[in-house]
N, C-alpha and C positions, 0 to 999 in steps of 0.2 A: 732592368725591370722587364718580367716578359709583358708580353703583348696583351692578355689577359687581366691584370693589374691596370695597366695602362687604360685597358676599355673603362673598368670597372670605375676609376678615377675622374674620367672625363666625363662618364654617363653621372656620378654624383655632381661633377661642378654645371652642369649642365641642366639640375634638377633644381642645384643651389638657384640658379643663374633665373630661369623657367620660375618660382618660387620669389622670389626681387620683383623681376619683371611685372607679375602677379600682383602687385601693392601699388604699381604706377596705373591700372586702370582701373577707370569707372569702377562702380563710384567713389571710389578714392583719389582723394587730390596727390598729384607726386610729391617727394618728398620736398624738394626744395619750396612748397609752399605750405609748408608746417608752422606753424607758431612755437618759437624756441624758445621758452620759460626756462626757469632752473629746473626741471627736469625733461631738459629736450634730452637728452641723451638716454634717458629713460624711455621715453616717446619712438627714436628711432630704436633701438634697440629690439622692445617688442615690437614693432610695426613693421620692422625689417625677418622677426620671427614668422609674419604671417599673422599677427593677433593682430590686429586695427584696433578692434572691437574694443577688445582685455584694455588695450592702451588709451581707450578713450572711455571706457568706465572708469579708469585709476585717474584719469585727467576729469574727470566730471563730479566724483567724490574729494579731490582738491577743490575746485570750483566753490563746490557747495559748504566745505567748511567755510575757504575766503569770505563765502557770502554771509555766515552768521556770524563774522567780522566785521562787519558793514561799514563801520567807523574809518575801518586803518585801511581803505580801499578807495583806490581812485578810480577813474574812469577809464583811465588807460589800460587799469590792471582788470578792472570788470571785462571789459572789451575783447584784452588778450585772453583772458582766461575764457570765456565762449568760444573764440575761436581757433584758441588749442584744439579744445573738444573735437567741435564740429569738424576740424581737417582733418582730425585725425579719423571720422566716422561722422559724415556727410548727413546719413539721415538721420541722424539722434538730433530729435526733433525739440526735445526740453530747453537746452542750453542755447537755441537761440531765441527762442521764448523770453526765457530765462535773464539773461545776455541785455536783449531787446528793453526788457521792462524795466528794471534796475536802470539802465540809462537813458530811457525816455521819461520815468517817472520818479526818480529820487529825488528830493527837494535838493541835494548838494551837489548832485551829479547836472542833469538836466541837457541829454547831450543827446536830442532827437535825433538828428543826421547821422550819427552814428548807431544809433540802434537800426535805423529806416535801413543803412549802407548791410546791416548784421542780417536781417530779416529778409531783405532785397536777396540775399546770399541762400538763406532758406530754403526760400519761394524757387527760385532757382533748381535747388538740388531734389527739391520735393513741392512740387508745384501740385498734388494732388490733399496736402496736408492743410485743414481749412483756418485751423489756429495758427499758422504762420501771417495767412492773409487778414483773419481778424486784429488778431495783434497789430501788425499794421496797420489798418485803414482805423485805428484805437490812437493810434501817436499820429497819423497827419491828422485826423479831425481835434486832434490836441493842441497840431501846430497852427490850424486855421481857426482858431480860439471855439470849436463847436463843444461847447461842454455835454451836450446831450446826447447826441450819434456818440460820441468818447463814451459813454457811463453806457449806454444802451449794449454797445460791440464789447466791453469789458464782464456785463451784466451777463451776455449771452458767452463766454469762455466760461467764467465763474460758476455758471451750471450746469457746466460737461464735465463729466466723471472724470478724475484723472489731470484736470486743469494744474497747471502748476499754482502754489502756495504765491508767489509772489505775485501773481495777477490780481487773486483773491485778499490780498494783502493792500497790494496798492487802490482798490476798488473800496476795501473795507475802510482806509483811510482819506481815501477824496468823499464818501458819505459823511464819514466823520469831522471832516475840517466844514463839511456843509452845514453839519447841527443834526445831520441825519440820523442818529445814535441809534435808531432799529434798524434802519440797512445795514448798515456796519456790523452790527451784532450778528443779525440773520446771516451776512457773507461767512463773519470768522466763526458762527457753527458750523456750517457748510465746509470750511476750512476742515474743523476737529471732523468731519466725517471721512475724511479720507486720508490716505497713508504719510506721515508726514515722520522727519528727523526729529529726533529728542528737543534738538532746539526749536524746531520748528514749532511742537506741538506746545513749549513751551509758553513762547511769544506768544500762539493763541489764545490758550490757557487763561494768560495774562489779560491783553485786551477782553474778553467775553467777564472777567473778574470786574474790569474799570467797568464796561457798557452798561453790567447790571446793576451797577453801585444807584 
């Protein structure tokens, strides 16, 4: 093999190498702190391409169908599936949102120390992002039984453009278990005004049909 081939070889594994190396820093977690679901292999693969990104939008669109599965999902699997995401792409700020509220406020979940542990992880990676810390300071004033700072700090996400569906979901139903049945209503319109999944837009659909009945 001349010496010219030779350069040419070592300068590609070197780029390979340079490109790896590339996916162990900031703000990416290394790889052995991934969350390995049935498509970890999927996860390293792209992530080991240089796509983080690509790997954790294909991991955030799983997420979000599980989630309109609601039934056949436990806490473990809510949990992990957040966390796939997020390792895999630190500031996508939705899925611990997301992650967070699902298991601080499902009636069957109910598993505050691990969303507070999910969001804690957030705040962290993105400490400039103000819905990480509302969401938060939303589930301890949940856990120190303050029902009103809770509704006020969920009130104030629920009308910022862009607020994830299940804040606006869980707000629109702790109105509703109160008797509130026009808070509730006025949330889940607010809900239909912004971008939301087939199912999504569905559910709402649905509820704003029962509130007006």
């Amino acid at each position: 093999m001349g010496w010219t081939r030779l350069g040419l070889i070592v300068g590609l594994l070197l780029v390979c190498d340079a490109g790896l190396r590339a996916s162990y820093r900031l703000p990416y977690e290394r790889f052995d702190r991934l969350v390995m679901r049935e498509d970890g292999l999927q996860d390293l693969a792209v992530a080991a391409s240089g796509f983080r990104r690509v790997a954790a939008d294909l991991a955030w669109i799983r997420f979000l169908q599980a989630l309109s599965a609601m039934d056949s999902l436990s806490a473990e699997e809510v949990r992990d599936s957040a966390l796939r995401v997020v390792r895999l792409d630190p500031n996508f700020v939705q899925p611990y949102v997301y992650g967070a509220g699902v298991l601080a406020f499902s009636p069957g979940l109910d598993r505050s120390q691990e969303a507070i542990a999910l969001l804690q992880e957030g705040v962290r990676r993105n400490p400039q992002e103000w819905t990480l810390q509302a969401t938060l300071a939303a589930i301890l004033y949940k856990l120190e039984d303050r029902p009103e700072p809770m509704m006020l700090e969920l009130e104030r996400l629920a009308a910022v453009d862009g607020c994830p569906v299940v804040l606006r979901a869980i707000l629109a139903n702790l109105y509703k278990a109160q008797g509130r049945r026009r808070d509730a209503l006025r949330i889940w319109l607010k809900a239909l005004e912004s971008e939301l999944s087939p199912g999504e837009r569905r559910r709402a659909e649905q509820q704003v049909a029962e509130l007006m009945r």
